[in-house]
ZAMI-433044 format. One line per field, with one value per residue (C-alpha): z, y, x; residue in three letters; chain; residue number from 0. Coordinates in nm, 2 decimals, always signed. Example, Ala and Ser with C-alpha at 12.3 -4.5 7.8 and 13.67 -1.06 7.14 Angstrom:
<nodes>
zz <- (+0.78,+0.71)
yy <- (-0.45,-0.11)
xx <- (+1.23,+1.37)
rest <- (ALA,SER)
kette <- (A,A)
nr <- (0,1)
</nodes>
This chain:
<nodes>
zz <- (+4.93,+5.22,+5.15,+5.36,+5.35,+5.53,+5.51,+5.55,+5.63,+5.81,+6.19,+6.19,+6.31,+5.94,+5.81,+6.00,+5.93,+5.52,+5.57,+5.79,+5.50,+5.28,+5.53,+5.51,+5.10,+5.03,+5.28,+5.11,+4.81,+5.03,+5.40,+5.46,+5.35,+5.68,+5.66,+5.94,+5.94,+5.99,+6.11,+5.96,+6.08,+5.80,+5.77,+5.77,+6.09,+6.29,+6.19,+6.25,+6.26,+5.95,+5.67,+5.39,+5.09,+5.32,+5.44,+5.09,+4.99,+5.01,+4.93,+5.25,+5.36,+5.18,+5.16,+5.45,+5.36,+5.00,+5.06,+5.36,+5.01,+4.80,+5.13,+5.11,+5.48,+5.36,+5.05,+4.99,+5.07,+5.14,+5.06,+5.06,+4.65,+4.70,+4.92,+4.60,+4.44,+4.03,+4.03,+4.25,+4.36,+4.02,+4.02,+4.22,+4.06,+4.20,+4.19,+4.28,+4.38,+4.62,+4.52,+4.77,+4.94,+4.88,+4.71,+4.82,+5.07,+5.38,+5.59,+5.93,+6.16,+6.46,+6.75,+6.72,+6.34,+6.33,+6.16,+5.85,+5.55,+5.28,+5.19,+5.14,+5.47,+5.69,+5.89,+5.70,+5.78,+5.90,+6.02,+5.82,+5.90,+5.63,+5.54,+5.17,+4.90,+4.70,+4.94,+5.05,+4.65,+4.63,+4.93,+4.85,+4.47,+4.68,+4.98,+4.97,+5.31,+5.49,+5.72,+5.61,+5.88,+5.87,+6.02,+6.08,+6.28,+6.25,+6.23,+6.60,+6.71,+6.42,+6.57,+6.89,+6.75,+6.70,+7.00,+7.15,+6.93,+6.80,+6.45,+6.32,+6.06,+5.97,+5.59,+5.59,+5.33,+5.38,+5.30,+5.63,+5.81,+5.71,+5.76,+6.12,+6.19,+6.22,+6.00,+6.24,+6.29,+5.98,+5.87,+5.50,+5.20,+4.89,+4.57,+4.41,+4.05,+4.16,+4.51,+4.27,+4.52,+4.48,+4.25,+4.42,+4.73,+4.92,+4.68,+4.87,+4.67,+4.69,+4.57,+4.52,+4.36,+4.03,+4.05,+4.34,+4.22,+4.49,+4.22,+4.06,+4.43,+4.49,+4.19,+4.25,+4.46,+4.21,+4.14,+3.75,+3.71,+3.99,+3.82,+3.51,+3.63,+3.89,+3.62,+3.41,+3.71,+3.74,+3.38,+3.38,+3.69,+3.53,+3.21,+3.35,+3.57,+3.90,+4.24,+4.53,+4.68,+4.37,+4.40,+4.17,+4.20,+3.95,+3.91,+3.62,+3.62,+3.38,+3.11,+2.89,+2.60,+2.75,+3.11,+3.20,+3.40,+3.62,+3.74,+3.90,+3.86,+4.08,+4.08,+4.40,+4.51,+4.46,+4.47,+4.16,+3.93,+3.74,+3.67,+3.39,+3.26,+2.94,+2.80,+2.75,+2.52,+2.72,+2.46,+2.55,+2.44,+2.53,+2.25,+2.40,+2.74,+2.62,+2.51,+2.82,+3.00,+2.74,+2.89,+3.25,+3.30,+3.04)
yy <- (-27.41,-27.43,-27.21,-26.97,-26.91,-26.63,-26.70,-26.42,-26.51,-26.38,-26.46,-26.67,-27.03,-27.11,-26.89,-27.06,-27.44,-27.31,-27.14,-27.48,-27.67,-27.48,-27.52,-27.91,-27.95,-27.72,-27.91,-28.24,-28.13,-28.02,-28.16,-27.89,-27.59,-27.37,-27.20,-26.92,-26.82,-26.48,-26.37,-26.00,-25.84,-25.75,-25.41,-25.72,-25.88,-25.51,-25.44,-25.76,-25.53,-25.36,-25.56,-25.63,-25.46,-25.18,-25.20,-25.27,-25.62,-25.91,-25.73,-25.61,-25.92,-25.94,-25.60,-25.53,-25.92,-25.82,-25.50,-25.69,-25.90,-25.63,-25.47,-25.79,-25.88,-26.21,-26.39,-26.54,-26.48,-26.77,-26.62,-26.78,-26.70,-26.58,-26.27,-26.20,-25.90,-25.93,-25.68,-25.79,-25.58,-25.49,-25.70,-26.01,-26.30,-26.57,-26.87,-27.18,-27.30,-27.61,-27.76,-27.76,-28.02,-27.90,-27.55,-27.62,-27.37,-27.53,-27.44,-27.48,-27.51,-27.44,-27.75,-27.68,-27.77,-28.11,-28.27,-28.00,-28.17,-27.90,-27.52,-27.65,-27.79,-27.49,-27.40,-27.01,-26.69,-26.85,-26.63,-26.73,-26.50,-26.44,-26.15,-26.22,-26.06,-26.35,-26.67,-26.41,-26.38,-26.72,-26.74,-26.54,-26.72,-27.05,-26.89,-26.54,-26.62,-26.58,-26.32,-26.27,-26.15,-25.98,-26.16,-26.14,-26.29,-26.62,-26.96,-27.06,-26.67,-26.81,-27.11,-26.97,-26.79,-27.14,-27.30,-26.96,-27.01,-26.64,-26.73,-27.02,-27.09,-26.98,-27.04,-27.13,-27.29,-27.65,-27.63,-27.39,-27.66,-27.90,-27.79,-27.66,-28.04,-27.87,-28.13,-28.23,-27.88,-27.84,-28.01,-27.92,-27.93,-27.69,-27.89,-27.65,-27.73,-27.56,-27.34,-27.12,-27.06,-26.78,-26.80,-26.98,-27.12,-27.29,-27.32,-27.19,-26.99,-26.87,-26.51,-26.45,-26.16,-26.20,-26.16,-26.37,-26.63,-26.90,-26.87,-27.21,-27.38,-27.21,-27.28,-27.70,-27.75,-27.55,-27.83,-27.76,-27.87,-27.64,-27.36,-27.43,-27.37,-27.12,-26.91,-26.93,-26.83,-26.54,-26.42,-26.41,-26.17,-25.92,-25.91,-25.85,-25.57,-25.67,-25.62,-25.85,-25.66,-25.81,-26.08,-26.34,-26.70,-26.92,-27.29,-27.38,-27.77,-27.93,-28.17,-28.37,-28.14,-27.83,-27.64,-27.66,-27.35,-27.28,-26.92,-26.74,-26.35,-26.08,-25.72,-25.59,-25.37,-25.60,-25.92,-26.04,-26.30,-26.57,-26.90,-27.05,-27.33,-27.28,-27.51,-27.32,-27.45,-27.56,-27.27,-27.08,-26.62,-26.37,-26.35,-26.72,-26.54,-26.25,-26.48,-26.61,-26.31,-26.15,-26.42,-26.38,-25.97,-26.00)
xx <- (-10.33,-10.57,-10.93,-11.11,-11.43,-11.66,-11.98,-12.23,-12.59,-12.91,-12.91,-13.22,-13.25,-13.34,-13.05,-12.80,-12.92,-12.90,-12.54,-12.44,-12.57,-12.35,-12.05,-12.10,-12.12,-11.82,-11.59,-11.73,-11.54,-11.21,-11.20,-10.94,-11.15,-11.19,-11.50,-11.63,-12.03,-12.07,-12.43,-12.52,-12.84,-13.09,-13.34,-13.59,-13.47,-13.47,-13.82,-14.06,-14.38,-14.40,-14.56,-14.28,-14.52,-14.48,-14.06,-13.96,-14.05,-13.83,-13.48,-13.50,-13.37,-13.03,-12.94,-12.67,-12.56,-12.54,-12.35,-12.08,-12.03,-11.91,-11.68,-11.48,-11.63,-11.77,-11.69,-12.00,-12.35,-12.61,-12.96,-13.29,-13.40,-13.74,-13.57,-13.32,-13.42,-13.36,-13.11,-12.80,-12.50,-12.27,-11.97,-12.18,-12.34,-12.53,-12.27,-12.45,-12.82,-12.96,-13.22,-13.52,-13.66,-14.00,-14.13,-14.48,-14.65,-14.83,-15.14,-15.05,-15.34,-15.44,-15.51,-15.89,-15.88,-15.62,-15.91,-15.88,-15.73,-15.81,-15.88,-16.20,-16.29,-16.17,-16.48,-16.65,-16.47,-16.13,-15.88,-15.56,-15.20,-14.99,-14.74,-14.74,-14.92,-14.94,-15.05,-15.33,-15.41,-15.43,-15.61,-15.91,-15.90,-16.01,-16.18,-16.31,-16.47,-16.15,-16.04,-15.67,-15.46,-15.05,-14.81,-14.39,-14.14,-13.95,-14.10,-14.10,-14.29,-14.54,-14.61,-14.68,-14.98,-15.13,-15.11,-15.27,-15.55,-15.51,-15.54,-15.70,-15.38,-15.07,-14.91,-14.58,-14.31,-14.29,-13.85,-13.82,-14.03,-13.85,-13.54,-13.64,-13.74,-14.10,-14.31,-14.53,-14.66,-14.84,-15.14,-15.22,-14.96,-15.06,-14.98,-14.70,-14.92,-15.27,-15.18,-14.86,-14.52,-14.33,-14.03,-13.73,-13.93,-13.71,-13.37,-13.07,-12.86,-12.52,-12.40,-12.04,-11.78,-11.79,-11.41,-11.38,-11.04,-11.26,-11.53,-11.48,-11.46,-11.76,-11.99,-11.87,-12.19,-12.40,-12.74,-12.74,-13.09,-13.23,-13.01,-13.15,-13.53,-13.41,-13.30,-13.63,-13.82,-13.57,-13.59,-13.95,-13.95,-13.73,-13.90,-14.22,-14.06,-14.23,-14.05,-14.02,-14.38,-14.57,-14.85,-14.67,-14.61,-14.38,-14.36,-14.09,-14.02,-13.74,-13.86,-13.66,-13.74,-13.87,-13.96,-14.34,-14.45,-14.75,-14.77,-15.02,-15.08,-15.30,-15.33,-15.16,-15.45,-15.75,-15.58,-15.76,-15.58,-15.58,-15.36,-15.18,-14.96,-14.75,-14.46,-14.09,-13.83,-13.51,-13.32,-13.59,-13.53,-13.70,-13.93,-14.00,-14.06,-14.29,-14.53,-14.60,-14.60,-14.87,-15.11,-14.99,-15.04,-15.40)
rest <- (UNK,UNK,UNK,UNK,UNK,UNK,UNK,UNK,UNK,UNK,UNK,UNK,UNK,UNK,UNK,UNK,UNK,UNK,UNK,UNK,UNK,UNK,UNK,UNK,UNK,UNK,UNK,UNK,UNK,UNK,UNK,UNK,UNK,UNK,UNK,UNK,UNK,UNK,UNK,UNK,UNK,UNK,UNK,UNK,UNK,UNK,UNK,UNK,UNK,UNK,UNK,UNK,UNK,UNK,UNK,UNK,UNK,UNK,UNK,UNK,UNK,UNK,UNK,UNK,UNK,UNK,UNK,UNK,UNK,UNK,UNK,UNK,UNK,UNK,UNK,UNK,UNK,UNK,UNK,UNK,UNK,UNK,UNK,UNK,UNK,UNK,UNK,UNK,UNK,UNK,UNK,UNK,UNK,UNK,UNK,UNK,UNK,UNK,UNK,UNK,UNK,UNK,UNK,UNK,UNK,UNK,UNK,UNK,UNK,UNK,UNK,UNK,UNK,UNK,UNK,UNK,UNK,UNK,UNK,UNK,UNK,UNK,UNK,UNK,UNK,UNK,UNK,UNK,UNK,UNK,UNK,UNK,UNK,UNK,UNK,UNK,UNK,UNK,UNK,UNK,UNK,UNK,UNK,UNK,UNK,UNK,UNK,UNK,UNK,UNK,UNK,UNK,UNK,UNK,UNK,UNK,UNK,UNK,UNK,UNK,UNK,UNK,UNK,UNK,UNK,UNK,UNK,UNK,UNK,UNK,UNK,UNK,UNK,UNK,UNK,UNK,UNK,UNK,UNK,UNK,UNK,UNK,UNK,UNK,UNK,UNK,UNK,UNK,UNK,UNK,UNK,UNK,UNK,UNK,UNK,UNK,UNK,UNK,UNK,UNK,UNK,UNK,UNK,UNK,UNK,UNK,UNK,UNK,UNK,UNK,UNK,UNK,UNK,UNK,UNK,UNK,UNK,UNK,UNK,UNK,UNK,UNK,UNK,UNK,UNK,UNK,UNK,UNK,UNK,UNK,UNK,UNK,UNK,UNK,UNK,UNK,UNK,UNK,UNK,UNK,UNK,UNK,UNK,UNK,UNK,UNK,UNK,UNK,UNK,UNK,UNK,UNK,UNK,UNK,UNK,UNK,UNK,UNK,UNK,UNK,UNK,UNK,UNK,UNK,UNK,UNK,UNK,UNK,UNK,UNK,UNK,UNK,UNK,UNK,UNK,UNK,UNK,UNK,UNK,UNK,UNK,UNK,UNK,UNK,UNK,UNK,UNK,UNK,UNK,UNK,UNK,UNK,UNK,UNK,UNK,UNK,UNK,UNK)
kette <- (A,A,A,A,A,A,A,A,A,A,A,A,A,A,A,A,A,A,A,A,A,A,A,A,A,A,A,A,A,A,A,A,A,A,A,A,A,A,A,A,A,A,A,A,A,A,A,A,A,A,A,A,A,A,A,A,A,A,A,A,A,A,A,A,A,A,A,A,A,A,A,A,A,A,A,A,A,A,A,A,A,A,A,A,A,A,A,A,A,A,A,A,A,A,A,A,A,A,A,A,A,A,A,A,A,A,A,A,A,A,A,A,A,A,A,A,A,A,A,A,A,A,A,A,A,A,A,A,A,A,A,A,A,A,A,A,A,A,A,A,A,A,A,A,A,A,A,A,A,A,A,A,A,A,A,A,A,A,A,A,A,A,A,A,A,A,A,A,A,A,A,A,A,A,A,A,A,A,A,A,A,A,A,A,A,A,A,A,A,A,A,A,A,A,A,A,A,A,A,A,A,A,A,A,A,A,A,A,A,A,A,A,A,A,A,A,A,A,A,A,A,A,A,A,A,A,A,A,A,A,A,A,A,A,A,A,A,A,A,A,A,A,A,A,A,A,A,A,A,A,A,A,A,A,A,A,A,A,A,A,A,A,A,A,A,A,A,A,A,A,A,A,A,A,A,A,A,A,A,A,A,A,A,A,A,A,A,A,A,A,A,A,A,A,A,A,A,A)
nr <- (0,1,2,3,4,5,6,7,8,9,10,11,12,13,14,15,16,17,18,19,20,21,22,23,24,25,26,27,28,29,30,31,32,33,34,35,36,37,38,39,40,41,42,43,44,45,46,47,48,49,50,51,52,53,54,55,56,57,58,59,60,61,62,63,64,65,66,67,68,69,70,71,72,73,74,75,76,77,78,79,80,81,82,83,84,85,86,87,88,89,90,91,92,93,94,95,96,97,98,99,100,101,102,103,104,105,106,107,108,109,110,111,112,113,114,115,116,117,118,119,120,121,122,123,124,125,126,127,128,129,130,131,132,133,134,135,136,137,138,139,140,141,142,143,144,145,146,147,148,149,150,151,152,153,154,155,156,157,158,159,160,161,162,163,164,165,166,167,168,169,170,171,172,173,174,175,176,177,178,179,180,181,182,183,184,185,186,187,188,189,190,191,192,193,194,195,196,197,198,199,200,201,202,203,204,205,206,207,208,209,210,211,212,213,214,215,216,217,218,219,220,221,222,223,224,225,226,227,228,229,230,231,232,233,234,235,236,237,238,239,240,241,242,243,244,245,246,247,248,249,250,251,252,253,254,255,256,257,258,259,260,261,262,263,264,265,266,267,268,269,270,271,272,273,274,275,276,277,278,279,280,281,282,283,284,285,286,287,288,289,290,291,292,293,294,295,296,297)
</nodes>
């Protein structure tokens, strides 16, 4: 029986590379699967201005895709992670993840500082834009110099700020980059170990009806591995109760014999915090989980 697909996704250059990248695996595993992308427009998308601590944090992104998914409009939804808020849609699940090509954040700088190769060597009281809570955190942890400045819109809009010379650097995530064929633009890739990303950078994942009969087909290009950590990272976000708006980055990598994690942890309104690393058991609970997160919220 020939499948069809609707794919609901954001509008967004990026958006629509991740839900063509989608297209392309699931009709690797059936040539004759017809598949229609379906752009939705987010709360996120028709407000650029308002900074996201501010609209609603990330969620705000996957709402009105989320909700077309539960109307039977699209069958699937194909979300960045890091915009998944913990708690999805009753009767939805998140079917399948792609593993990212990179989860490190980048510093991408102005034409003025090529020559930059570090945090470090940015000239005193740079002006770095950046809407999130956490990558200005982390920031200040390295360079309390620097004049932090709000910034939205997609990648290209970013970009332009640059070659105005109106900031001296934008952060970015390297995957988005990538994906946009944008590598050259950046100058200054944050090691995932010591600069913390935010959980999920860069995976694709894929939310589907829990009651969907496609499910199966579906969760065929689910990357077990990157499901595996993806789901660690996710676990420790609701247990600790924090919200998309929260200053928290997550690093979980798969061992042979255990996940190692190194997270990073601020207070939202001072934007203090403080690092960690801590080894998980694969068969990890949550008694496993609350250990770590006693040490990350001290």
């Amino acid at each position: 029986m020939r499948i069809n697909i609707k794919i609901g996704t954001r509008g967004s250059k990026l958006a629509l590379i991740q839900a063509q990248l989608v297209k392309q695996l699931l009709q690797k595993k059936d040539p004759q699967c017809n598949i229609e992308i379906i752009t939705i427009e987010s709360e996120g998308d028709q407000d650029q201005t308002t900074p996201l601590s501010e609209l609603g944090g990330k969620g705000v992104f996957i709402k009105a895709i989320e909700a077309a998914l539960m109307r039977q409009e699209v069958d699937i939804a194909v979300h960045s992670l890091k915009d998944v808020t913990t708690e999805l849609a009753v009767g939805s699940q998140l079917a399948a993840y792609l593993p990212a090509e990179s989860v490190a954040d980048t510093l991408c700088l102005a034409p003025h500082l090529n020559a930059v190769q570090s945090i470090d060597e940015l000239p005193l009281n740079a002006v770095i834009a950046t809407g999130s809570l956490r990558r200005k955190a982390q920031l200040l942890h390295y360079r309390p110099d620097v004049s932090i400045v709000p910034i939205r819109g997609n990648i290209d809009t970013r970009l332009k700020q640059l070659t105005n010379n109106e900031v001296d650097a934008i952060m970015l995530s390297e995957a988005g980059l990538i994906r946009l064929n944008c590598q050259q633009e950046y100058n200054i890739v944050l090691t995932p170990q010591t600069f913390i990303p935010a959980p999920g950078q860069g995976v694709i994942v894929i939310q589907a009806r829990s009651d969907d009969p496609g499910l199966s087909f579906i969760q065929s290009i689910n990357q077990h591995n990157q499901a595996q950590v993806s789901e660690l990272e996710l676990a420790i976000v609701r247990q600790l109760g924090f919200d998309c708006q929260y200053p928290l980055g997550l690093y979980a990598q798969y061992q042979s014999d255990h996940f190692l994690l190194a997270a990073f942890n601020a207070d939202p309104k001072t934007l203090q915090g403080h690092y960690l690393t801590a080894k998980i058991p694969l068969d990890y609970t949550s008694t496993d989980l609350d250990e770590v997160i006693v040490d990350l919220i001290k």
